[in-house]
C-alpha positions as CSV (number, residue, x, y, z in Angstrom):
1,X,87.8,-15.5,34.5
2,X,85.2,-17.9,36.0
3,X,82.3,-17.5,34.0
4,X,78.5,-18.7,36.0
5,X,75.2,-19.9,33.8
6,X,72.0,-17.8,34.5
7,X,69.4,-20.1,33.2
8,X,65.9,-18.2,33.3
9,X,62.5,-20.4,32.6
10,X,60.5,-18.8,29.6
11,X,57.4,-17.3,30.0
12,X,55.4,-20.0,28.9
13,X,57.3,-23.2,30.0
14,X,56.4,-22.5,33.7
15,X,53.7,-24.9,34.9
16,X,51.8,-28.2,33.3
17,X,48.6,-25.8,32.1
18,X,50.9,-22.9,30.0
19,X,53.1,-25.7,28.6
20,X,50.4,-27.9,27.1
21,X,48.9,-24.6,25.3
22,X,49.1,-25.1,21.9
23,X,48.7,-21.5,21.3
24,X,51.1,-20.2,24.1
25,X,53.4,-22.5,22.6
26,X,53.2,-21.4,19.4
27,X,54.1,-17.6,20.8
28,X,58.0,-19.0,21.6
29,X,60.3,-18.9,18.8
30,X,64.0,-20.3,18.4
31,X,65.5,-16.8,19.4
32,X,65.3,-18.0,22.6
33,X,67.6,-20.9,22.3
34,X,70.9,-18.7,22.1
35,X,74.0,-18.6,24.6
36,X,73.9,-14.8,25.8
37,X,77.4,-12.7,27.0
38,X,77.7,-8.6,27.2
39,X,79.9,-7.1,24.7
40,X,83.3,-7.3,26.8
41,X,82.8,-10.5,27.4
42,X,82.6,-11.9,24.2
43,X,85.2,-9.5,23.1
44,X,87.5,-11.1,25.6
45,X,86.7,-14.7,24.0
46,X,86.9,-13.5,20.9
47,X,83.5,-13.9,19.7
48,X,81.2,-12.7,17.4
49,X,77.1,-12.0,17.1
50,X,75.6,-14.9,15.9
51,X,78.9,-17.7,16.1
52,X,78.1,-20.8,17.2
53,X,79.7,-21.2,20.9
54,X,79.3,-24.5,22.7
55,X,78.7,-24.1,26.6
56,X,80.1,-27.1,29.1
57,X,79.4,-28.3,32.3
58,X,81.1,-31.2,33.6
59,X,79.7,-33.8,31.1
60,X,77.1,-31.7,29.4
61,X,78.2,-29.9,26.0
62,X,75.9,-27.6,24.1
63,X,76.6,-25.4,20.9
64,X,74.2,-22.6,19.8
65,X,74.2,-19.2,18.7
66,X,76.1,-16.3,20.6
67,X,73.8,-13.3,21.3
68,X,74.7,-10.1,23.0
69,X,73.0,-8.9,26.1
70,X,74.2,-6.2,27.6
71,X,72.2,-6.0,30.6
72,X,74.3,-9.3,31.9
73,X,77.5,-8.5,34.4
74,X,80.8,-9.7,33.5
75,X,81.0,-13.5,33.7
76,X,77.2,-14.3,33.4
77,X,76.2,-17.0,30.8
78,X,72.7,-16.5,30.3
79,X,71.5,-20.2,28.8
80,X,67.5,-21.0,29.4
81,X,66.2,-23.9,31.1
82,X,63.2,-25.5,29.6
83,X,63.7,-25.3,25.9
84,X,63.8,-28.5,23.6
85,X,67.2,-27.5,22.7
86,X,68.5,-26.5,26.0
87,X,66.8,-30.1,28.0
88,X,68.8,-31.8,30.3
89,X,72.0,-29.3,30.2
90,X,73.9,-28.7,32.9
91,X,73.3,-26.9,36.0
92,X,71.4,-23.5,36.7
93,X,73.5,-20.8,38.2
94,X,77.0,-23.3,38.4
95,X,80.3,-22.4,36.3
96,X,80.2,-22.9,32.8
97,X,82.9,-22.7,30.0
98,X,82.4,-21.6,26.5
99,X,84.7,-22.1,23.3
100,X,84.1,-21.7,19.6
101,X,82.3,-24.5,18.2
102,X,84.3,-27.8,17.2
103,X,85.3,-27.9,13.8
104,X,84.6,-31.0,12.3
């Protein structure tokens, strides 16, 4: 199944004047930074809540936690842009592949 990345901007990273407030800033939290499926989905990978998954595209690699989302179709990825630990992956709305993460 071809899986495609719906990469959203956060509230508060949208222009220059909400992302240098310090305040607006300090609303975000790192629940954001999560790789998102619906339930079928992960239960076709295999995954569980809260499993670190890494997410690929071509040359960019990313691991994070897995969240459910129900409101997502089959095959959506949701990943947000425009969060320190989602900067400079991939594309927005291109294929993506996600697999358990590596063990080292």
């Amino acid at each position: 199944q071809q899986s495609f990345r719906l990469a959203p901007w956060p509230m508060y990273r949208t222009d220059n004047v909400v992302r240098r407030a310090k305040a607006l800033q300090e609303t975000m939290n790192d629940e954001l930074a999560v790789i998102s499926v619906n339930q079928t989905m992960a239960e076709q990978l295999g995954f569980l809540v809260g499993e670190r998954v890494t997410a690929s595209q071509g040359d960019s690699r990313i691991t994070l936690p897995l969240m459910i989302d129900n409101r997502l179709a089959d095959g959506v990825v949701l990943l947000p842009s425009a969060l320190a630990q989602t900067k400079g992956f991939g594309e927005t709305m291109a294929a993506i592949s996600l697999q358990r993460e590596e063990s080292h």
